[in-house]
Phi, psi and omega in degrees: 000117154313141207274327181309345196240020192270171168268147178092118158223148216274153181278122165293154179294173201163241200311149139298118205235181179282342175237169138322291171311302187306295195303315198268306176317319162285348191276313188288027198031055211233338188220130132252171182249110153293316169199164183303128146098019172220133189206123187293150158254109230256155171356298182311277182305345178255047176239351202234302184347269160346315172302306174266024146291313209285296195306302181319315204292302193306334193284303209287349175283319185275013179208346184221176179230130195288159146191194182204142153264123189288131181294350165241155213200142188291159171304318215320306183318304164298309159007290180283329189261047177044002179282309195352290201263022186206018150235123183291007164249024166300126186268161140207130293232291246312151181287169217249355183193163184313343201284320182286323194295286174352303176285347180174091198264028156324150149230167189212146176257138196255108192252126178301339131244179186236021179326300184298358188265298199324317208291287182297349155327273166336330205261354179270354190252282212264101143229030173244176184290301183349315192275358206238120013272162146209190196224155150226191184182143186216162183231118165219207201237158178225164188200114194257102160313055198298129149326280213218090201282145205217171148035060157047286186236311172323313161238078184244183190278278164206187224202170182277133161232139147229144170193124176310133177231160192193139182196124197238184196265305207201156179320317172314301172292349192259276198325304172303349172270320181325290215276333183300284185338331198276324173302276203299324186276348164267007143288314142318284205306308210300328164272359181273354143115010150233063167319307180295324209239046155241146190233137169250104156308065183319151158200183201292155182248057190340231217282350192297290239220155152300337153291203140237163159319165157228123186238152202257106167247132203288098157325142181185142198257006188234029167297151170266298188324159127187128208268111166261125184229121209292113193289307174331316199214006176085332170325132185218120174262151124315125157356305205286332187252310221299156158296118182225163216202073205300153165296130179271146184251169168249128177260178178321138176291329195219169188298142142257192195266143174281146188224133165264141199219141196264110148272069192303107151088038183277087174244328180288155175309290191299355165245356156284315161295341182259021151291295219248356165086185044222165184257179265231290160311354155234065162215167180210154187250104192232142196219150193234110168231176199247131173203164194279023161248007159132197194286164203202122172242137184221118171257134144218183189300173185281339169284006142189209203258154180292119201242122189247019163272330165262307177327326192283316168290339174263326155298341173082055159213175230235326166228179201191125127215176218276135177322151172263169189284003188257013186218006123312316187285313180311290187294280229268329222029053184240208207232147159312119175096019198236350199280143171209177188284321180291115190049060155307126160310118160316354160280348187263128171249149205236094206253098168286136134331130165318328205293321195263001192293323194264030174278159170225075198121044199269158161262139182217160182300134153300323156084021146207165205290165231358052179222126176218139282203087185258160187066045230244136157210150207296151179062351185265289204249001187192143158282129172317122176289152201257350162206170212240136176227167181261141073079253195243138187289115169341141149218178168276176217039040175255178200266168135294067206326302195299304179291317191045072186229180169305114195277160158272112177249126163213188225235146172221185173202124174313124148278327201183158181213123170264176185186110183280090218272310184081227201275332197308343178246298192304001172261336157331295186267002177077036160298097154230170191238169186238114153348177144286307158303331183101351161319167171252115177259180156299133173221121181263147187258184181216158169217107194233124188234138176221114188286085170314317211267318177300315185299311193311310192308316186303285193298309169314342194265326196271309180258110185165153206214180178279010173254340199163174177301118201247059196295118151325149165327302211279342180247021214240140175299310187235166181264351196212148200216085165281149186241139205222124174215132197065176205291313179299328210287317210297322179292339159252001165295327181281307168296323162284355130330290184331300178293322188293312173327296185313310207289290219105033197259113191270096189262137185242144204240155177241059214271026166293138173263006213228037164244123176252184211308351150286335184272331171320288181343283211291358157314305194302328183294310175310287170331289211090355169312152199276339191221127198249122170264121168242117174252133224193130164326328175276336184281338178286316154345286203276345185129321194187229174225158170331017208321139163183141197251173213271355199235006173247143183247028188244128167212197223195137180272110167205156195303164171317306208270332179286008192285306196299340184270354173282339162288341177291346174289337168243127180246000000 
């Protein structure tokens, strides 16, 4: 590709952007912005796109059979499987003025995923064990009815996905395709070049399954994810989930006297400690919530948070939020921010942190309004509970339970989600397969997902220096980026373009005459391609051309004939 004949063109700095990467992907021509969260892929990006589609569709070819589903679908499909009205990022569909409405005043949901497509898809085809397992799998544009669509390519309206549905005879055989699916998406990171630094990631299996999810996450140091990960054995959670083991402080040797002590409109931690002189760790944070097995209190120390996704899992409900205040006052008889542990209605069930078993001398809510309760110690003023739970939302230095040894935490970003769906949509839709007995059985699903249009924004976020963007070999728009100065240079630059085309060599050629050789530069730099050739009088002069590769601050004179093998060293 000629550069005079691209479409798109690269950019000077001007706007503030959210990143780096956002920034150099619009400068570099590679994204415009249509509307928040919607965006063309100009020439450049959908050739970076493309790529990494291309590498998915090869993986996902060895474990599944391509197909494609239409993205807008009558409601009827979400409906039967009760999502219609309780997933919030649902688009839905009507004609936009009267005249269309006239022709057809239908609605359709414009779908962020096909769970709902697939499952009765399936059921008109595969209904014997004979047909089980099998896998499908589609790459389309998808589309979420984002607040505040961010970070460029990474959170939008809508986006590239491929995703997999797998539907097995019983959980076992669903579970051995999980780990096969774990293979082939860590065979995508290893060629998209960030293999070493993505972790396959638990994180919660909301409404599916009691188990967990899996998210495959990228290190990034402007990651939204963090990620605790277990050094011994590897093991890697979500935030939202990991199993935590609070830091242990040292506490008092002995009882102080208990106080009840009146703080009028003291209720946040940090301003409850600097009232009482006290640090963070000898207080505690107790909250009151509504579930469909009644009212519910979760205390944990005060450096941290009520994690209400394992609360939800140690109480056994399935839904949960925080009491309203006439039902906060019903328990406590205080006011919202006053609740404490001490002289609970005994009908209330009550789950403390581990966090809170070893304190001494501790603060807890008074449980009548601006009074809160210091020196509060276990068997003196409250009975010790025979058992302790975690909780609480993960930090850094907190332990690993099985190990106790420290995590390693640092910031990521989802790359990719596996995900055991089980019985839930097929049963939904009345799926099932007939035995070998002529019985009817139960058929379980999978879900496998990969944000494509989302992985480029990653990898753009992930690779980049203070000139541009540093695109892996294999995802690079063009493989080779001439830069052509002066009369000679421009003439044999046009012939090795030529040649390299023929060869199968993909080249973005830079063949303006009327820029100079610095602003070339810093295009090239901007782009990003791995390898930059500057043919130029003086470099024919010298023996050949310039070499140099975009992630080297080194370059090199090297011949015509030596070329194609320096190009075979990078991949």
């Amino acid at each position: 590709m000629k550069y005079t004949k691209l479409f798109g063109k690269t950019s000077k700095a001007g706007k503030v952007y959210e990143s780096k990467s956002v920034e150099y992907l619009f400068r570099g021509a590679f994204i415009d912005q249509v509307m928040a969260g919607g965006y063309t892929f100009l020439p450049l990006g959908l050739r970076v796109l493309q790529k990494i589609e291309q590498i998915v569709r090869e993986e996902m070819d060895k474990i599944g059979v391509e197909l494609l589903m239409p993205a807008i679908v009558p409601t009827e499909y979400w409906k039967q499987t009760g999502r219609f009205d309780t997933i919030d990022v649902l688009f839905k569909v009507v004609g936009a003025n009267k005249i269309s409405l006239e022709r057809n005043s239908a609605e359709y949901v414009l779908n962020p995923t096909h769970e709902d497509i697939i499952a009765p898809t399936a059921k008109k085809f595969n209904l014997s064990y004979k047909d089980l397992p099998f896998a499908v799998y589609q790459i389309q544009s998808k589309f979420r009815n984002e607040v505040r669509p961010k970070t460029g390519l990474l959170r939008t309206r809508e986006f590239r996905m491929k995703d997999l549905y797998s539907f097995h005879k019983d959980v076992e055989d669903l579970k051995r395709f999980y780990e096969v699916a774990r293979e082939a998406y860590m065979k995508v990171y290893k060629r998209l070049g960030i293999g070493d630094d993505t972790y396959y990631t638990a994180a919660s299996g909301g409404d599916f399954t009691e188990d967990f999810s899996h998210e495959f996450q990228t290190k990034l140091e402007t990651g939204e994810d963090v990620v605790f990960r277990v050094k011994s054995n590897g093991l890697c959670f979500n935030k939202e989930i990991a199993p935590s083991l609070s830091k242990a402080y040292e506490q008092d040797k002995e009882m102080k006297e208990f106080k009840d002590v009146f703080g009028e409109g003291i209720i946040g931690v940090e301003d409850l400690c600097q009232f009482m002189g006290i640090k963070p760790y000898q207080t505690t944070k107790t909250l009151i919530f509504e579930s469909e097995k009644g009212v519910l209190v979760a205390s944990v120390r005060g450096d941290y948070d009520v994690n209400e996704l394992k609360l939800m899992k140690v109480a056994g409900v399935k839904q949960l939020q925080l009491a309203t205040e006439e039902t906060v006052k019903k328990v406590t008889g205080a006011e919202i921010g006053y609740a404490g542990i001490v002289n609970l209605p005994k009908d209330v069930m009550v789950y403390i942190d581990e966090s809170v078993e070893p304190l001494v001398n501790f603060e807890t809510g008074g449980n009548k309004t601006h009074y809160h309760l210091a020196n509060v110690n276990w068997g003196r003023d409250l009975e010790k509970p025979n058992m302790f739970y975690d909780i609480k939302v993960a930090k850094l230095g907190d332990l690993y339970p099985e190990t106790k040894e420290e995590y390693d935490v640092f910031k990521a970003s989802e790359v990719g989600n596996i995900f055991p769906l089980n019985t839930k949509f097929t049963k939904a839709v009345g799926y099932y397969f007939t035995d070998a007995d002529g019985s009817q059985k139960e058929i379980y699903m999978g879900s496998y997902g990969i944000g494509t249009s989302r992985l480029m924004g990653v990898i753009a976020e992930k690779f980049y220096d203070d000139k541009g963007i540093l695109w892996p070999a294999n995802i690079a728009p063009y493989n080779v980026h001439i830069v052509s100065l002066g009369s000679e240079g421009v003439k044999e630059a046009e012939t090795l373009y030529n040649e390299l085309m023929d060869g199968g060599i993909e080249v973005l050629w830079d063949d303006r005459t009327d820029v100079s050789a610095g602003e070339k530069f810093s295009d090239a730099d901007l782009i990003g391609i791995p390898v930059r050739l500057v043919i130029s009088d003086r470099s024919l002069q010298n023996g050949g051309y310039e070499f140099k590769l975009r992630n080297s601050k080194e370059s090199k004179i090297v011949s015509k004939a030596d070329l194609k093998t320096e190009l075979a060293k990078i991949s």
